[in-house]
TILOMAR-696540 format. One record per residue (C-alpha): residue in one letter; x, y, z. Coordinates in steps of 0.2 Angstrom, whole numbers, padded with zeros to 4 digits, always signed. Each point is the difference from the previous one (the first is absolute). Example, Ala and Ser with C-alpha at 12.3 -4.5 7.8 and 13.67 -1.06 7.14 Angstrom:
! TILOMAR-696540
A+0062-0022+0039 S+0006+0017-0003 
END
This chain:
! TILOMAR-696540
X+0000+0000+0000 X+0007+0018-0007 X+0003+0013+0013 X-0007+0012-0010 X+0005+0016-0004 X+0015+0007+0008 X+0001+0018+0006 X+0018+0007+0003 X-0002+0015+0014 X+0017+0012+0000 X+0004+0013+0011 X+0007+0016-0004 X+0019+0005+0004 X+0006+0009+0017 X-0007+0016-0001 X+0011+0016+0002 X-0006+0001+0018 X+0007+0000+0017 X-0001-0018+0008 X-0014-0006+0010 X-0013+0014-0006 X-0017-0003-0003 X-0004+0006-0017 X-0014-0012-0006 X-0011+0012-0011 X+0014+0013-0001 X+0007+0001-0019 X+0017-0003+0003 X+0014-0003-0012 X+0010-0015-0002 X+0019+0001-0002 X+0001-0001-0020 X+0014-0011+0001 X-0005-0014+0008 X-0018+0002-0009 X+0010-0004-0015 X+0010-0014+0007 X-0019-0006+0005 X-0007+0002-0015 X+0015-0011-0010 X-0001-0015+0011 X-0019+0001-0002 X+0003+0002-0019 X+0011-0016-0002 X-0012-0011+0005 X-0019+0006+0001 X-0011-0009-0015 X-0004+0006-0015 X-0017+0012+0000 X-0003+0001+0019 X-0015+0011+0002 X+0008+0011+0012 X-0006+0014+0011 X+0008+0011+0013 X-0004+0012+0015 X-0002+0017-0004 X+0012+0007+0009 X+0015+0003-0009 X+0013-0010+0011 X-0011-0016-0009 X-0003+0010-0017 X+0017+0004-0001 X+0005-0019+0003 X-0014-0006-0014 X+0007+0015-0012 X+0017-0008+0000 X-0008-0018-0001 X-0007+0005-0017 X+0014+0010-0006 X+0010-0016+0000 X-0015-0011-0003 X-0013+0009-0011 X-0012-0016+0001 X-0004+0003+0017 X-0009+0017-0001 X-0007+0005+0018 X-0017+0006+0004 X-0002+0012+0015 X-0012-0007+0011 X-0003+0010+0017 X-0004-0016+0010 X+0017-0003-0001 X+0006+0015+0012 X+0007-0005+0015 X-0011+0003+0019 X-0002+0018+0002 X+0005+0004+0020 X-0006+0016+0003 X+0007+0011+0011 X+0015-0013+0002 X+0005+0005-0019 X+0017+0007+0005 X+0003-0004+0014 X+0013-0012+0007 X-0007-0016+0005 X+0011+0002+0018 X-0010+0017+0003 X-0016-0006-0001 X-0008-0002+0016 X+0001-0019+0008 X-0020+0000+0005 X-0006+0008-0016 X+0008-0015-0010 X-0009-0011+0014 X-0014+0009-0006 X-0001-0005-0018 X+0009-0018+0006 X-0014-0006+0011 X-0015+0005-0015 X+0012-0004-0014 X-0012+0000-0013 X-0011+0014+0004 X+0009+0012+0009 X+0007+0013-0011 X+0019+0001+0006 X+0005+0018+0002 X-0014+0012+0000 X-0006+0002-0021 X+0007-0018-0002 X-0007-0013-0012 X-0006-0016+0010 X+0007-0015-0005 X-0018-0006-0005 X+0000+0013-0013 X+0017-0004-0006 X-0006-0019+0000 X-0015+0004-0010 X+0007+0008-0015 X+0017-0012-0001 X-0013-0013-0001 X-0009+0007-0013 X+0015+0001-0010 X+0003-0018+0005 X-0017-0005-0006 X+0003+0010-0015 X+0015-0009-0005 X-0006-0017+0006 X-0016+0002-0012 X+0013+0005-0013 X+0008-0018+0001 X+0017+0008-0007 X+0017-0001+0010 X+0003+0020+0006 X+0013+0011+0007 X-0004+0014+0011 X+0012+0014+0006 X-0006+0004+0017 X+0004+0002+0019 X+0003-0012+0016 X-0018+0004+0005 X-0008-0005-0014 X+0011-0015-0001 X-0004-0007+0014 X-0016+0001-0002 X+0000-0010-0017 X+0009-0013+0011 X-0012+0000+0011 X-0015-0001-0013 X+0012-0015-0007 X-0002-0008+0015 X-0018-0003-0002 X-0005+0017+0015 X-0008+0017-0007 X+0004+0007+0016 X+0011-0002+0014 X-0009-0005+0017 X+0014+0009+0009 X+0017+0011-0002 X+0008-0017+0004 X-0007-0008-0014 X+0007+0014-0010 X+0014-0009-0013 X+0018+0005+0009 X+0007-0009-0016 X+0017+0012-0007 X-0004+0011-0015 X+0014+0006-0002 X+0006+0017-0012 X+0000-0006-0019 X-0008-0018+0005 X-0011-0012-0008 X-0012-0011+0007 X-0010-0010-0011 X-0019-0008+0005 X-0014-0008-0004 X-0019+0000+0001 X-0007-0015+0014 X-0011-0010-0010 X-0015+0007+0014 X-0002+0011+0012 
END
């Protein structure tokens, strides 16, 4: 029995930020260099006609803009439900400087509780990723998208058979690292 389709889920490079900041939503650039070294391992060895589509934020359209300049059969699509978790009034700030019981906060109602004041609720981040997963499931085709941790994590969760976690611990913890691929696959049911 086939697997089915296979979608290949890549983050974007290191952005030019300071380590440990919170820059979900934030439209930060990506250091060009290692976007390009990104983009050429990805070009070696992707397949042929990948319908790909990317985060609108430029440090994912700048990775998807150099896929195709070195691979003009995989043209990206922007597609917004590709953005990574929008954290509010965290955007910006160092993870280390937000306060311990305001993380609690958003820990102990993970999937409702918007995390810094304006955030976006992981349900809502949930909900479109996994329109965009049922999207590409109904397309049956193999697929690329150019995206964030968040959103990657949450099509490995969706590949695990769950639309949502029950908890922040049932979060996937898996590394996504900068420039990384992780390919999955659609459970046969949910």
């Amino acid at each position: 029995m086939s697997a089915g389709p296979t979608l290949w889920l890549v983050r974007h490079a290191p952005v030019l930020a300071e380590a440990g900041l919170c820059y979900g939503s934030a439209d930060l650039p990506a250091d060009a260099q290692a976007t390009s070294a990104a983009a050429q391992a990805l070009a070696a060895w992707l397949p042929a006609g990948l319908a790909v589509s990317a985060s609108p934020l430029r440090r994912c359209a700048h990775l998807a803009g150099e896929l195709q300049a070195l691979r003009p059969d995989l043209v990206p699509k922007t597609d917004a439900r590709l953005r990574e978790l929008d954290f509010g009034a965290w955007e910006g700030l160092r993870w280390a400087d937000i306060a311990r019981a305001d993380f609690d906060r958003w820990l102990a109602d993970f999937v409702d509780a918007p995390p810094g004041q304006g955030g976006e609720p992981v349900r809502a981040l949930m909900t479109r990723v996994c329109a965009a997963w049922n999207d590409w499931r109904a397309s049956g085709a193999d697929a690329l998208w150019v995206t964030h941790a968040g959103v990657m994590r949450a099509a490995l969760l969706l590949s695990r058979g769950a639309c949502l976690p029950a908890s922040a611990a049932d979060w996937p913890a898996d590394a996504m690292p900068f420039g990384g691929v992780l390919a999955v696959h659609a459970p046969s049911a949910y």
